[in-house]
Each structure stands twice: as structure tokens, then as C-alpha cells.
N, C-alpha and C positions, 0 to 999 in steps of 0.2 A: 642275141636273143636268149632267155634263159633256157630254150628247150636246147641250143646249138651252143654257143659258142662257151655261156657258163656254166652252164651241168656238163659238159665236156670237160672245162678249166676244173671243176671240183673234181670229177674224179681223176683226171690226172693227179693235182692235189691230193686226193685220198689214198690215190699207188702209193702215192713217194713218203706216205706217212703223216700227212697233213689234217690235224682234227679241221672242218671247214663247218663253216655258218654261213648261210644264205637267205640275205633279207629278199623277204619275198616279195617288199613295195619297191625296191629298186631297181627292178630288171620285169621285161616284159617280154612279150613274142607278137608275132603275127596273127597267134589263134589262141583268141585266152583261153582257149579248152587246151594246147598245146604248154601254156606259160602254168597250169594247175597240175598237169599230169607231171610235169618236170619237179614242181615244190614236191608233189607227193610223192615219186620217187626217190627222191634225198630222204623221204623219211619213212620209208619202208625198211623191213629185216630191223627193227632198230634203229635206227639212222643209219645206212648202210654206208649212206656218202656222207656224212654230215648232219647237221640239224636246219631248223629251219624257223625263221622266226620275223619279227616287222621289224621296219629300223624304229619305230616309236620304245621298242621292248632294248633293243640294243643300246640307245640313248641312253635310257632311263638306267640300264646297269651301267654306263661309262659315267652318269654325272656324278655319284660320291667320287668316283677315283679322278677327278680332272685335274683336281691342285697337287695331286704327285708329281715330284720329280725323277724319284726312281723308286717307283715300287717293289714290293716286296712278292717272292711267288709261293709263298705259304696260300695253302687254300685258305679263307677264311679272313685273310689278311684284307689293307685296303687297296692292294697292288692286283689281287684276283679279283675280278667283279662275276655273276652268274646273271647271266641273260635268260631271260623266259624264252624257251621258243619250244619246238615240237620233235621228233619225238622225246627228248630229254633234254633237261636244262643246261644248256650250252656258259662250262666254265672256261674264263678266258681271264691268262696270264700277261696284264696290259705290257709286262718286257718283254714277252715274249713273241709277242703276236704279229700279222701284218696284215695291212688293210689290203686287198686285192680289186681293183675298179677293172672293170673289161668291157670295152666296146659301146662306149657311150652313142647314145644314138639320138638325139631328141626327135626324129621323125616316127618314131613308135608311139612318142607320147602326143605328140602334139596334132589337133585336128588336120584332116588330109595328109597326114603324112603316111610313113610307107605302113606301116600297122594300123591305120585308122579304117575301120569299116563302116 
């Protein structure tokens, strides 16, 4: 859930030095009052843990950079793309970076499942 298991995963990620980005339509919780409090906490202090943003905004910065095959990490270049997200626009070095999935659930999303109220 994102109030557990991935606002957890990020800020371990953020100990160890990790800039982290969390799409906020890809993860859910039990109490969407509990799934908003966790988004807005990643973006307190600054982005304390990270930023925060939709995967429509994340897309839409990876589609220029897709027919790379080794990009470049100059900022500016077509190997960094800049994601809109919240509180500051999330720059992301496509060598550098790694996609992290945790705890796939589809009964949160799906009617009568464990999240469905």
C-alpha cells in the first residue's frame, strides 16, 4: 500500500541516497485518506523523500527519449528527460535510473477486493 509498504521502500531509498519519484496513480491503500497523506508527505520540507507526480506526466517526459539507445547525462541532453511532478520537477538520467514495482496487488483496485469500500 502506498501509506506501508512504498513510502517505507522510498525512504529507505532516500537513506541510501536515492533521488525517488512516486507516481501517485500507481499505488493505492486501504483508506484513500491514508493513500493522499502518504503522496503529501513525500512532498513536504521540499520533497523530503522524493517528488511526486502521475504516470501520464512520467510518460510523457520518457516519450522524446524512447529511440535512445544509450543516452547521454548532460542535463538538457535527449538522454535526461524532466518529469512534471510536485514539489519540484523531477530530473531523471534514463542511464542512470531504475524502475522500482513493489507489491503488486490488484485486489485494492478491483471491486470487492481487499481495498474496495
Amino acid at each position: 500500500t502506498t501509506d506501508v509498504c512504498v513510502h517505507t521502500t522510498m525512504r529507505a531509498a532516500n537513506d541510501m541516497g536515492f533521488e525517488c519519484l512516486l507516481l501517485e496513480d500507481c499505488c493505492a491503500a486501504t483508506d484513500p485518506a491514508n493513500h493522499a497523506a502518504a503522496c503529501d508527505m513525500v512532498k513536504k520540507q521540499g520533497g523530503v523523500f522524493g517528488a511526486v507526480a502521475s504516470s501520464a506526466a512520467f510518460l510523457a517526459a520518457l516519450a522524446p527519449a524512447a529511440h535512445l539507445s544509450v543516452p547521454a547525462l548532460v542535463p538538457g541532453s535527449p538522454g535526461v528527460v524532466t518529469v512534471k511532478a510536485k514539489p519540484y520537477d523531477y530530473v531523471l538520467p534514463i542511464k542512470r535510473c531504475a524502475l522500482v514495482m513493489i507489491d503488486f496487488q490488484r485486489d485494492f483496485m478491483e471491486p470487492g477486493g481487499f481495498g474496495s469500500t
